[in-house]
Each structure stands twice: as structure tokens, then as C-alpha cells.
PDB file of N, CA, C and O in Angstrom, chain B, residues numbered from 101:
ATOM      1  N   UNK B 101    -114.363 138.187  20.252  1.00  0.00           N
ATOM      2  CA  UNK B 101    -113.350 137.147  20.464  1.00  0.00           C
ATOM      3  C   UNK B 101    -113.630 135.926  19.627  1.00  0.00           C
ATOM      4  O   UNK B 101    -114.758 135.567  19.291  1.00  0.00           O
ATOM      5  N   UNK B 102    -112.629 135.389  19.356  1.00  0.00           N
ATOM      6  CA  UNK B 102    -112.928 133.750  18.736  1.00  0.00           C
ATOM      7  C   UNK B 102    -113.325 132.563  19.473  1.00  0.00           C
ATOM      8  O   UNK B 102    -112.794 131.902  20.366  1.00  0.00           O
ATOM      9  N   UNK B 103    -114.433 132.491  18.822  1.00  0.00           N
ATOM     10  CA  UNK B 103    -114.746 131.433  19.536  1.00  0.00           C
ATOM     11  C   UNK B 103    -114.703 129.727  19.301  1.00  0.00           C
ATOM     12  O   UNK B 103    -115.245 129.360  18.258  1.00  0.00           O
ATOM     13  N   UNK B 104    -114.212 128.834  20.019  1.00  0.00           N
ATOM     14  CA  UNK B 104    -113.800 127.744  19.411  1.00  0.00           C
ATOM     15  C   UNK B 104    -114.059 126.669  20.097  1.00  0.00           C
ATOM     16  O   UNK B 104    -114.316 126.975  21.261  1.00  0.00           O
ATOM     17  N   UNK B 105    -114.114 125.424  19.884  1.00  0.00           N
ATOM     18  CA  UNK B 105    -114.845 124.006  20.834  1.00  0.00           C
ATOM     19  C   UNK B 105    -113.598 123.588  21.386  1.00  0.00           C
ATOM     20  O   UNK B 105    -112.549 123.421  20.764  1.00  0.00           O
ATOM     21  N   UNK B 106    -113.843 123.402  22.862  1.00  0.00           N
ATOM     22  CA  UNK B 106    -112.553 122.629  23.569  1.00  0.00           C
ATOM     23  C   UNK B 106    -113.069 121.024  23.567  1.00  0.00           C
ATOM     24  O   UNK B 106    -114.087 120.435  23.932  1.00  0.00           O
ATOM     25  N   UNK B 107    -111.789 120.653  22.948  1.00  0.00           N
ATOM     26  CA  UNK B 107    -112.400 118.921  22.268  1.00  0.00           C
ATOM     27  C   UNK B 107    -112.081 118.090  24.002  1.00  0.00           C
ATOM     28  O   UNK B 107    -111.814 118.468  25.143  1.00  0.00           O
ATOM     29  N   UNK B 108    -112.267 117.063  23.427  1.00  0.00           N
ATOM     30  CA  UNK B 108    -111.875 115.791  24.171  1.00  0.00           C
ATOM     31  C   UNK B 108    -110.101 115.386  24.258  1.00  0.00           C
ATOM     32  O   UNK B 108    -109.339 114.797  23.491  1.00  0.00           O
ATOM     33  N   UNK B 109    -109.957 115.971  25.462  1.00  0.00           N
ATOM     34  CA  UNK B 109    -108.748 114.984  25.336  1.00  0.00           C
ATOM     35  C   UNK B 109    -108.764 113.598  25.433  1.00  0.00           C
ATOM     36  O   UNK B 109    -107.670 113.034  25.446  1.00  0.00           O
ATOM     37  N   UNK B 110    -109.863 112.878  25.509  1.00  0.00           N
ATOM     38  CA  UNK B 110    -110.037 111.516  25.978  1.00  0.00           C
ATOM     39  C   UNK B 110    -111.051 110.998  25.820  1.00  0.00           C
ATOM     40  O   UNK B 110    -111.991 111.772  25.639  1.00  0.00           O
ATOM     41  N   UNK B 111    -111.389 109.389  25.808  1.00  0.00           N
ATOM     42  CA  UNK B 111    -112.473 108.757  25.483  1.00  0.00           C
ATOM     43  C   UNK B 111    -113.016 108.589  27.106  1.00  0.00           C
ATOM     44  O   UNK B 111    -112.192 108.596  28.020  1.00  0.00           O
ATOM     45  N   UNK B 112    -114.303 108.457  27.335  1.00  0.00           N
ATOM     46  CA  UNK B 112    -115.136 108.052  28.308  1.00  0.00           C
ATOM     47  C   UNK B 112    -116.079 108.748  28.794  1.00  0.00           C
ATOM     48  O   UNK B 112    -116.395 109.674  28.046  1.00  0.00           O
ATOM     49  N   UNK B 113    -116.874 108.664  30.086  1.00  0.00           N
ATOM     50  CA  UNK B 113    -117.848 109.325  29.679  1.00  0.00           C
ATOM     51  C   UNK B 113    -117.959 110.742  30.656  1.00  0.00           C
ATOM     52  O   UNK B 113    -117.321 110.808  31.707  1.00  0.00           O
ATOM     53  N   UNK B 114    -118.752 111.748  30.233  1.00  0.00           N
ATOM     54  CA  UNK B 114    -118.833 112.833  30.686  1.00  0.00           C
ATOM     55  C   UNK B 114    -119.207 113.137  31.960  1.00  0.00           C
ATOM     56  O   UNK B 114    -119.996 112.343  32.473  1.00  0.00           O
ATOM     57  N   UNK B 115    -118.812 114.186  32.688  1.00  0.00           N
ATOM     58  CA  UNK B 115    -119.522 114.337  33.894  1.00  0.00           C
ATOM     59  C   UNK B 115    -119.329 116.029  33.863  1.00  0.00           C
ATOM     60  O   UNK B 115    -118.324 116.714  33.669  1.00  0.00           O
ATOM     61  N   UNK B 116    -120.651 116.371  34.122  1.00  0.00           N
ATOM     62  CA  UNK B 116    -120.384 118.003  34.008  1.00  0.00           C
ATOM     63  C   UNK B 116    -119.957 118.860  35.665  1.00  0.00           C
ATOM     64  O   UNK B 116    -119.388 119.942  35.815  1.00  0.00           O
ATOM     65  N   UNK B 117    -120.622 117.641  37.012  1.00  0.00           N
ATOM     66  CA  UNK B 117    -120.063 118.408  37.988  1.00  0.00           C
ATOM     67  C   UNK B 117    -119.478 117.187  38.714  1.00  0.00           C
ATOM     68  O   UNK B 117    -119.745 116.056  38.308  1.00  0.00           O
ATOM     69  N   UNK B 118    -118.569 117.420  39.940  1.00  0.00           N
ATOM     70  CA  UNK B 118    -117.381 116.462  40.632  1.00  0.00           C
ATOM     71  C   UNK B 118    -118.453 115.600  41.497  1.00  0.00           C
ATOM     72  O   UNK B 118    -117.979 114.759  42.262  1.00  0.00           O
ATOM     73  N   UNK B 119    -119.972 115.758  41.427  1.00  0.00           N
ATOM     74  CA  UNK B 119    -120.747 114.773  42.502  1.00  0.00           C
ATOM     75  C   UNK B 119    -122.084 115.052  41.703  1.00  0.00           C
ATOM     76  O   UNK B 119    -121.920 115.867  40.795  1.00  0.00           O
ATOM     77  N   UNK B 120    -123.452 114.527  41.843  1.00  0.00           N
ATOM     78  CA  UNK B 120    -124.921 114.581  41.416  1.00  0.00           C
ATOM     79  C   UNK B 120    -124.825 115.565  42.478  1.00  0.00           C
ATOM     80  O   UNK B 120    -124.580 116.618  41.889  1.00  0.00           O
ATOM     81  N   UNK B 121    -124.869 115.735  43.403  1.00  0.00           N
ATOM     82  CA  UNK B 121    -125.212 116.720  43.931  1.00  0.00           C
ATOM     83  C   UNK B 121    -124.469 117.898  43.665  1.00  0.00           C
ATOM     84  O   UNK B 121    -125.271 118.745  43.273  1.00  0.00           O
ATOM     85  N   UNK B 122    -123.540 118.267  43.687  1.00  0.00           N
ATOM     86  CA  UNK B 122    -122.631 119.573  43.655  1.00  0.00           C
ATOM     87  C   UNK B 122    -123.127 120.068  42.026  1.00  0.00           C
ATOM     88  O   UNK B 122    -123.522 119.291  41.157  1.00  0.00           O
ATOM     89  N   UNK B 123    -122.999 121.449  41.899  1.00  0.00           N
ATOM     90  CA  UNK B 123    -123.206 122.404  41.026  1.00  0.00           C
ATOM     91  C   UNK B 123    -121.924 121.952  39.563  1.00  0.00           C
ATOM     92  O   UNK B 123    -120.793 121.466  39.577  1.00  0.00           O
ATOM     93  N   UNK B 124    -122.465 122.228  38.916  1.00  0.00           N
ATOM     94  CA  UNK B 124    -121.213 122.097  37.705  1.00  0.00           C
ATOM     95  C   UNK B 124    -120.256 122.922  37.341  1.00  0.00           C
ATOM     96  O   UNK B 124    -120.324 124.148  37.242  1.00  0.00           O
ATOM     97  N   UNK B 125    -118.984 121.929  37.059  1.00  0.00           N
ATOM     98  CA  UNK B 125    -118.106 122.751  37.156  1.00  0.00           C
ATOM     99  C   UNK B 125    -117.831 124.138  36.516  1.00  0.00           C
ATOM    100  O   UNK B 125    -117.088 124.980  37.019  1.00  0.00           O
ATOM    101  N   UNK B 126    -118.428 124.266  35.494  1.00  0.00           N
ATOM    102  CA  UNK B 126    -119.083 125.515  34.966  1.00  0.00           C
ATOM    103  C   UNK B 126    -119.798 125.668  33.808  1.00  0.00           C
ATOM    104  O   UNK B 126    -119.773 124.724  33.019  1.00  0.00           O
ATOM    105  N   UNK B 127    -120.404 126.608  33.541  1.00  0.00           N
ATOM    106  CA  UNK B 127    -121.914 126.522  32.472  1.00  0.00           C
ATOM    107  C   UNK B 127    -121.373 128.364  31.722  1.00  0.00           C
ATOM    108  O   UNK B 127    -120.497 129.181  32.006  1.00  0.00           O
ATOM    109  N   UNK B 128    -122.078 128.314  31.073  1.00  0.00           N
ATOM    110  CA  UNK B 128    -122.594 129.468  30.010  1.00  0.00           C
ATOM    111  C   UNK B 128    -122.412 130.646  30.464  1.00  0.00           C
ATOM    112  O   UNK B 128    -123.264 130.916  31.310  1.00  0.00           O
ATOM    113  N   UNK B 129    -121.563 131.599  30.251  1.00  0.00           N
ATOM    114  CA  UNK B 129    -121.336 133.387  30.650  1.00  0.00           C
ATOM    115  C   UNK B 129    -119.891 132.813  31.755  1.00  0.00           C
ATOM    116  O   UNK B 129    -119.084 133.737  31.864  1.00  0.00           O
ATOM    117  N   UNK B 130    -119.463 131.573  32.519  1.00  0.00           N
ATOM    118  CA  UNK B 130    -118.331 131.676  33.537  1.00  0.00           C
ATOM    119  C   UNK B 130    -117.089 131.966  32.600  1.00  0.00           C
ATOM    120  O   UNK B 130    -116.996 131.497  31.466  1.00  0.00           O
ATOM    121  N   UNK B 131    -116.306 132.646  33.086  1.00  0.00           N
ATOM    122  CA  UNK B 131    -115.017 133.252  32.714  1.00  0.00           C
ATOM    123  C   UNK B 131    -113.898 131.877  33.358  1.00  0.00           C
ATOM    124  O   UNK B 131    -114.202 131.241  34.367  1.00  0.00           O
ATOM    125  N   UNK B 132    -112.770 131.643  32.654  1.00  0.00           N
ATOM    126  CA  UNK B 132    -112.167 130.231  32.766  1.00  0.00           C
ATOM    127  C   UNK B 132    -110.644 130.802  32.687  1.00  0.00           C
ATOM    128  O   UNK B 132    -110.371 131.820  32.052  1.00  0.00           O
ATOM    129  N   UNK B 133    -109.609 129.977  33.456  1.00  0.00           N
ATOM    130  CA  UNK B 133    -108.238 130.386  33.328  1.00  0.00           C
ATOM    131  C   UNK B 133    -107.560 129.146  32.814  1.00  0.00           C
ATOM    132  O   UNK B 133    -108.359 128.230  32.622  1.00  0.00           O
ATOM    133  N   UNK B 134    -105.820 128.753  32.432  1.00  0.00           N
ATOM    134  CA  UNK B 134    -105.567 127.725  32.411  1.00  0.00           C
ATOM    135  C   UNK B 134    -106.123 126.746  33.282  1.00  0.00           C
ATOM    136  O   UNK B 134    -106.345 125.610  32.861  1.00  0.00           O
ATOM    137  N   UNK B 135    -106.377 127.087  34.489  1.00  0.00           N
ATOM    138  CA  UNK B 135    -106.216 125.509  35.724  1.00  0.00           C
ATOM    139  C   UNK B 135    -107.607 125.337  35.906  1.00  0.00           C
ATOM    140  O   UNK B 135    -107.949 124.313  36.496  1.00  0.00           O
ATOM    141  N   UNK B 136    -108.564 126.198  35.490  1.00  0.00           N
ATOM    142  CA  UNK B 136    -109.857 125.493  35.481  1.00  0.00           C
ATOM    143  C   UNK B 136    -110.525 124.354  34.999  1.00  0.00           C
ATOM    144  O   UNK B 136    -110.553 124.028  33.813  1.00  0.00           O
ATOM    145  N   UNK B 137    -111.149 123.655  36.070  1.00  0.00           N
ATOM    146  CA  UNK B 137    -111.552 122.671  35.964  1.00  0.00           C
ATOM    147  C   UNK B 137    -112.751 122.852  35.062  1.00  0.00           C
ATOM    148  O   UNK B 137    -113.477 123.718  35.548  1.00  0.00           O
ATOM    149  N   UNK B 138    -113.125 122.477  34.191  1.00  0.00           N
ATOM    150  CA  UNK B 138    -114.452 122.454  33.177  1.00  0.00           C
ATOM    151  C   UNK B 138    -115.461 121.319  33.120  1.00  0.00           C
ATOM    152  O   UNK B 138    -116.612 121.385  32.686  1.00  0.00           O
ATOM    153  N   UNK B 139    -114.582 119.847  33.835  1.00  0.00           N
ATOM    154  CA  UNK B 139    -115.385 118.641  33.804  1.00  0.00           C
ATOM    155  C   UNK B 139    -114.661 117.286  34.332  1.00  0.00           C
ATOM    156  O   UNK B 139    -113.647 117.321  35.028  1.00  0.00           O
ATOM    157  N   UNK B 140    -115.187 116.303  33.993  1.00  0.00           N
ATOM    158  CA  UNK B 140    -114.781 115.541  34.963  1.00  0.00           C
ATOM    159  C   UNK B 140    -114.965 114.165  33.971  1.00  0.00           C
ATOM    160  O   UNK B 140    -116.124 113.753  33.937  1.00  0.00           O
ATOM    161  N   UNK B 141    -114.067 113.473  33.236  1.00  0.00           N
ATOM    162  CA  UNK B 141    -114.406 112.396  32.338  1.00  0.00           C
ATOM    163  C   UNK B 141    -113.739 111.301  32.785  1.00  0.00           C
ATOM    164  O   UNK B 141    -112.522 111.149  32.687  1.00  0.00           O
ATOM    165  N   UNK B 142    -114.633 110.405  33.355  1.00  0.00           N
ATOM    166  CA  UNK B 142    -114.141 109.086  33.507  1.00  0.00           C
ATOM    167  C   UNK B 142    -114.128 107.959  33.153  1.00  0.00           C
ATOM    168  O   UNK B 142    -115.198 107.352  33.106  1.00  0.00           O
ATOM    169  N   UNK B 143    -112.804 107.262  32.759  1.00  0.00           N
ATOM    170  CA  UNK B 143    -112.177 106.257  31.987  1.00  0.00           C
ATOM    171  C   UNK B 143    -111.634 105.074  32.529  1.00  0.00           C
ATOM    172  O   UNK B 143    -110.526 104.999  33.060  1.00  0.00           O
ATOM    173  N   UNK B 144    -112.642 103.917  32.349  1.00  0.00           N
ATOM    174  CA  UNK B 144    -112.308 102.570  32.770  1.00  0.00           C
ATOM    175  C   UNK B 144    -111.593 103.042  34.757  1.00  0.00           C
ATOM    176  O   UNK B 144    -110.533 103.394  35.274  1.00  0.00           O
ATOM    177  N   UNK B 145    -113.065 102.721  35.201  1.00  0.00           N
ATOM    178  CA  UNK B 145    -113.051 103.461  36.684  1.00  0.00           C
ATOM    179  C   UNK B 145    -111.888 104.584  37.107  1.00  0.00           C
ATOM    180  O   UNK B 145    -111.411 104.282  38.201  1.00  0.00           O
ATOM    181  N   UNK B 146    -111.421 105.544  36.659  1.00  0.00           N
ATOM    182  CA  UNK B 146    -110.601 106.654  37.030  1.00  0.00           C
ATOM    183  C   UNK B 146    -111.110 107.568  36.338  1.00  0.00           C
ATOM    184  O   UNK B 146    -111.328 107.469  35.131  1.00  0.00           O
ATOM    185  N   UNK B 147    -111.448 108.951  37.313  1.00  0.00           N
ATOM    186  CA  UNK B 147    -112.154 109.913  37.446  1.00  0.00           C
ATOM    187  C   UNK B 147    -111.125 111.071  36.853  1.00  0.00           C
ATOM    188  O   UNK B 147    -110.542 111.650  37.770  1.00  0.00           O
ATOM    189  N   UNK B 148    -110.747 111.567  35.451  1.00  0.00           N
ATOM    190  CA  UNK B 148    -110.248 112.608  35.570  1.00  0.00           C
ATOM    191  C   UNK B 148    -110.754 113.677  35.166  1.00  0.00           C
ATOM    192  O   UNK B 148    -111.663 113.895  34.365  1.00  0.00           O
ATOM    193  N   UNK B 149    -109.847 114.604  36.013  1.00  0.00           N
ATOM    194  CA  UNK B 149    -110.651 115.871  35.650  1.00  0.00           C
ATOM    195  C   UNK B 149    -109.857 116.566  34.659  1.00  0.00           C
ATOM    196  O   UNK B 149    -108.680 116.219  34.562  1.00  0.00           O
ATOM    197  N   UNK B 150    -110.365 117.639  33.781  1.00  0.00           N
ATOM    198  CA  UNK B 150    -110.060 118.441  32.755  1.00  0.00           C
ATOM    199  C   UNK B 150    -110.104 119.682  32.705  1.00  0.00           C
ATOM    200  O   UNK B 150    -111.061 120.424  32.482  1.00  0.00           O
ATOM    201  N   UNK B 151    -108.749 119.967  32.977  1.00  0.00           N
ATOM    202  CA  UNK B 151    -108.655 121.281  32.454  1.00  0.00           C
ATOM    203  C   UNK B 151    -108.560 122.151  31.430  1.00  0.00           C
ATOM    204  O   UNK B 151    -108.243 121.613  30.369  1.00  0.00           O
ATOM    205  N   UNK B 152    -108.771 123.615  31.384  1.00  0.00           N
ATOM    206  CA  UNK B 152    -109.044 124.229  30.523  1.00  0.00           C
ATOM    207  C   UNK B 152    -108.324 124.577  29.590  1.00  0.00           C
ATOM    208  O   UNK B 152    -108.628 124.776  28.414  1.00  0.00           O
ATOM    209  N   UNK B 153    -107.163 124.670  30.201  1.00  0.00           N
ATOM    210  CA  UNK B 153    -105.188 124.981  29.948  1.00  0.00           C
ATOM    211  C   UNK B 153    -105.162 126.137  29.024  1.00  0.00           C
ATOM    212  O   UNK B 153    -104.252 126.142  28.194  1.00  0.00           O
ATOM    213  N   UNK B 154    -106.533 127.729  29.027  1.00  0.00           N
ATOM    214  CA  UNK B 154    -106.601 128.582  28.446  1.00  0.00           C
ATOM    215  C   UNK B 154    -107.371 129.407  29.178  1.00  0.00           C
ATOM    216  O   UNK B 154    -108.075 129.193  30.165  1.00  0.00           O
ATOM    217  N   UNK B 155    -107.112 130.500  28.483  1.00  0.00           N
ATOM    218  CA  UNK B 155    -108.200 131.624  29.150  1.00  0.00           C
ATOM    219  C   UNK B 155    -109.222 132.110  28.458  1.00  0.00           C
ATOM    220  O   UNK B 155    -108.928 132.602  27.368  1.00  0.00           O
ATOM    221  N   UNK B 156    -110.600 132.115  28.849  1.00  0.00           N
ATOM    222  CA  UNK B 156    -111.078 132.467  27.925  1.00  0.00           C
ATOM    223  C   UNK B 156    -113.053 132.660  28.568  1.00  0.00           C
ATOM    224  O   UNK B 156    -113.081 133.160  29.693  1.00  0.00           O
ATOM    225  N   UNK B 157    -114.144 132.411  28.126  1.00  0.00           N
ATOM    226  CA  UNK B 157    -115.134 132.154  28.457  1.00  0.00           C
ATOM    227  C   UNK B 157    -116.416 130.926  27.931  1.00  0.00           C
ATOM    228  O   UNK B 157    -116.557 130.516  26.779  1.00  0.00           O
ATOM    229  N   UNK B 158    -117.002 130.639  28.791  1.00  0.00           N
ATOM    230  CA  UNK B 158    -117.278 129.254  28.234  1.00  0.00           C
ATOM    231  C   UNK B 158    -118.829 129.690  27.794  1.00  0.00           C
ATOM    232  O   UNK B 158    -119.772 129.701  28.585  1.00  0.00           O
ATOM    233  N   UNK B 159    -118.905 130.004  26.546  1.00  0.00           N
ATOM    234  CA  UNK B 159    -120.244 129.986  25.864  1.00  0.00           C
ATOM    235  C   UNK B 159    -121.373 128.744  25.951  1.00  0.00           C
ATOM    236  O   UNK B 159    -122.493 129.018  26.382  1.00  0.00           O
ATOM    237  N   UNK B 160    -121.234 128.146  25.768  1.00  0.00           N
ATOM    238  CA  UNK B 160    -121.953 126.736  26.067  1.00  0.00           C
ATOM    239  C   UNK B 160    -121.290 125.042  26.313  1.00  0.00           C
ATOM    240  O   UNK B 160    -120.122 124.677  26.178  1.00  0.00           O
ATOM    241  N   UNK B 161    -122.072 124.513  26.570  1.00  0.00           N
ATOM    242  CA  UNK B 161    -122.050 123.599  27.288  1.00  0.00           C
ATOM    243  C   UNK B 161    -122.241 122.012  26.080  1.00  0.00           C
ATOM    244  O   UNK B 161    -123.104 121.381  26.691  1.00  0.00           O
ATOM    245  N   UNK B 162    -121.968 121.343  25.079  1.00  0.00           N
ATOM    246  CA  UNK B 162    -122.155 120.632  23.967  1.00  0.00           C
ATOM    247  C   UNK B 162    -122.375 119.293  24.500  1.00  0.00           C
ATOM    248  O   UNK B 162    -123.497 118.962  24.119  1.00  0.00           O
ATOM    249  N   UNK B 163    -121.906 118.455  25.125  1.00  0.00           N
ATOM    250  CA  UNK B 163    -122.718 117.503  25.844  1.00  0.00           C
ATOM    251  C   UNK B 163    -123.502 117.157  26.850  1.00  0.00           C
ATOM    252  O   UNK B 163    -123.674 118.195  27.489  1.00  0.00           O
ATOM    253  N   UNK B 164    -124.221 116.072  27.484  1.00  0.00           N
ATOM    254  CA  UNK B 164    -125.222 115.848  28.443  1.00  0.00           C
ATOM    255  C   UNK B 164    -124.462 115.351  29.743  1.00  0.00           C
ATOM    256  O   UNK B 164    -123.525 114.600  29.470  1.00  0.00           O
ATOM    257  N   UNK B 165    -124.622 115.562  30.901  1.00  0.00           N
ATOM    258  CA  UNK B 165    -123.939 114.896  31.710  1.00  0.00           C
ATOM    259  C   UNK B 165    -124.202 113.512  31.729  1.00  0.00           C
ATOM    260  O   UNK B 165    -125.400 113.230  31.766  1.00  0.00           O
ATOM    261  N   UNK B 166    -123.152 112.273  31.710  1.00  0.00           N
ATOM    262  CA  UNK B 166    -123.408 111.034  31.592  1.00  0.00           C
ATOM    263  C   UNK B 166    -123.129 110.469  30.389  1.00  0.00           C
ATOM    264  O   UNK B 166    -123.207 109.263  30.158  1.00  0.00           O
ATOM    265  N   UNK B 167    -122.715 111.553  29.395  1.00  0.00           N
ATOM    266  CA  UNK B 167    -123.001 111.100  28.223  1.00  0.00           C
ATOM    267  C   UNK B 167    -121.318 110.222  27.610  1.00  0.00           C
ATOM    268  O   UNK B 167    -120.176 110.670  27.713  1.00  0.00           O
ATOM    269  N   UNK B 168    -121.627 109.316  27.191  1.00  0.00           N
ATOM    270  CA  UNK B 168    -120.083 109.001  26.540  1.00  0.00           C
ATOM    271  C   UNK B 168    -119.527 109.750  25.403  1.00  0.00           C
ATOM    272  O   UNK B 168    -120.154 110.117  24.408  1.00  0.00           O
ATOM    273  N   UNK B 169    -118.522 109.900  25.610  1.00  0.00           N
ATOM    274  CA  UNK B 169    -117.457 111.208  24.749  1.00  0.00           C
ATOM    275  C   UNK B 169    -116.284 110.186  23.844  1.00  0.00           C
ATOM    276  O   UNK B 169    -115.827 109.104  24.213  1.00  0.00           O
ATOM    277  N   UNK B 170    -115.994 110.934  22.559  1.00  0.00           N
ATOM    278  CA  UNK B 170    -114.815 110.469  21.829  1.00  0.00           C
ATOM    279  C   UNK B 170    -113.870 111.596  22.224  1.00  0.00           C
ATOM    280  O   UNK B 170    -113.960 112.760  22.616  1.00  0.00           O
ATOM    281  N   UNK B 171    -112.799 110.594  21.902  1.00  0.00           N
ATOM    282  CA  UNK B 171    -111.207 111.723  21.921  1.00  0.00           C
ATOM    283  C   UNK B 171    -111.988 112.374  20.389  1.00  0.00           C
ATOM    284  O   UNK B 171    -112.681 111.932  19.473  1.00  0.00           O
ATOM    285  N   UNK B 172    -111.177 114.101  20.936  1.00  0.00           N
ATOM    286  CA  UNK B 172    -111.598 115.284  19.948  1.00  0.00           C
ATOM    287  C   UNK B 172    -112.858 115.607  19.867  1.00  0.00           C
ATOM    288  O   UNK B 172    -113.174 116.373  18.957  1.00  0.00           O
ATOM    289  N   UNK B 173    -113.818 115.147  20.720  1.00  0.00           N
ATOM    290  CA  UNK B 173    -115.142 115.184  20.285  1.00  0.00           C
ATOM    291  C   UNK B 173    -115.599 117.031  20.808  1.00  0.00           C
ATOM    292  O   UNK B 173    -115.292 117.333  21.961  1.00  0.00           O
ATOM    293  N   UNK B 174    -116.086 117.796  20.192  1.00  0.00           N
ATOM    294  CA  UNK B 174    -116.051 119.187  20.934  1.00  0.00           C
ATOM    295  C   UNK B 174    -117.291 118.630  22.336  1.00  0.00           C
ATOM    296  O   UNK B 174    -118.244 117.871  22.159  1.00  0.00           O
ATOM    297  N   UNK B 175    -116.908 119.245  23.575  1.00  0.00           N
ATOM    298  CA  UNK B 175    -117.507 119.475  25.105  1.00  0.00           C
ATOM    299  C   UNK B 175    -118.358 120.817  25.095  1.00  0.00           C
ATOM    300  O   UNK B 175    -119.551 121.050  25.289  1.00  0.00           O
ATOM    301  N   UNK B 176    -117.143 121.683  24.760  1.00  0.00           N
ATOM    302  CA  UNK B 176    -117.795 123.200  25.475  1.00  0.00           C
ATOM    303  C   UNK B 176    -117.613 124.032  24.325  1.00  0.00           C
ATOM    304  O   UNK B 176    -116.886 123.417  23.544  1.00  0.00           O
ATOM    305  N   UNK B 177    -117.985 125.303  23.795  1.00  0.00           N
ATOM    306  CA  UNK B 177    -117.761 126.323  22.857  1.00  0.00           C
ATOM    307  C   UNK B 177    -117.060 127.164  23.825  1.00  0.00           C
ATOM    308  O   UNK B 177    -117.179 126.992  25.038  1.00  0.00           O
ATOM    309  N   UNK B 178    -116.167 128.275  23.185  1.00  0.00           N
ATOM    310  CA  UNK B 178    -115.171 128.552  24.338  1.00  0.00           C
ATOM    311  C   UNK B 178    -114.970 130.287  23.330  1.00  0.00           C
ATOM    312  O   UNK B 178    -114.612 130.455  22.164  1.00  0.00           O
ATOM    313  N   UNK B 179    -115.324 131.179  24.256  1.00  0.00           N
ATOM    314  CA  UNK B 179    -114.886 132.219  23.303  1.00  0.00           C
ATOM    315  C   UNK B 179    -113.315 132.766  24.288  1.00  0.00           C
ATOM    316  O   UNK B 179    -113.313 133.245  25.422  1.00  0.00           O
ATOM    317  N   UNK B 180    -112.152 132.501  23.428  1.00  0.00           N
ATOM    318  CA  UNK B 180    -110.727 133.083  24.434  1.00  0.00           C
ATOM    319  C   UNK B 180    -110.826 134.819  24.257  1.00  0.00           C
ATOM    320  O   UNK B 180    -111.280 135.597  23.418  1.00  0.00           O
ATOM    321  N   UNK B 181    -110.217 134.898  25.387  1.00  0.00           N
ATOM    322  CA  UNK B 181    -110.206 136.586  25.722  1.00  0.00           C
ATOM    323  C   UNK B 181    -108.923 136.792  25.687  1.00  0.00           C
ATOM    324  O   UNK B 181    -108.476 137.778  26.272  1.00  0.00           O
ATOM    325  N   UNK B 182    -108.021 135.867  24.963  1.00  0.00           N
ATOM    326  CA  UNK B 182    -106.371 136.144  24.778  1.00  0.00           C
ATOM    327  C   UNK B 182    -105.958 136.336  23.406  1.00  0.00           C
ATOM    328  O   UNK B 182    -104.774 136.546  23.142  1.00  0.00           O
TER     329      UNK B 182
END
């Protein structure tokens, strides 16, 4: 399959799961649909979350949680199964 970086739709900073405590929203080998949630980037105090809006599998993981993100910046490597 092709594999390709799902960018940034947005500037701010990263969050890989919805709490420090809770597990992330997903990591390396998880299988992903449009409505999957992949992360959680929040911008000037509002928390949004990001979806995948594809199908496909998420090979890795390209930033740190916490980390500040540019619009387009690649997040995840993404191999689609469509």
C-alpha cells in the first residue's frame, strides 16, 4: 500500500492521547477509518480533535506528545488500504 504523512490541519500543539492518563489515541500496526480520532491538537485554549477522514493504517507516530505543530506539518505516516 502507499504510504503517506497525514499533515496538520492546524497550528498548535500536539497531544497524542484525550488525558496523561488515558492510552493514545492510536500508535503503530492500529488500523484507522474516516472518523478516527488520531489526536488531539490544541489551539489558543480549544481542544480539537482530528480526524483521520481515511482508511488506512497508521505506521508511525512523527511527533512527541506536547510538542508544537505547524499547519501541514506531517503527525503520523499512514499506509491507506483503499
Amino acid at each position: 500500500g502507499n504510504i503517506e504523512p497525514f499533515l496538520s490541519p492546524m497550528v498548535g500543539t500536539f497531544y497524542r492521547a484525550p488525558s496523561p492518563e488515558a492510552p493514545p489515541y492510536v500508535k503503530g500496526g492500529d488500523f484507522v477509518e474516516p472518523t478516527s480520532v488520531l489526536c488531539m491538537i490544541e489551539a489558543m485554549k480549544v481542544f480539537n480533535e482530528i480526524q483521520c477522514e481515511t482508511t488506512g493504517q497508521i505506521v508511525e507516530t512523527l511527533v512527541e506528545n506536547g510538542e508544537a505543530v505547524e499547519y501541514g506539518q506531517p503527525l503520523f505516516q499512514l499506509r491507506r488500504t483503499v
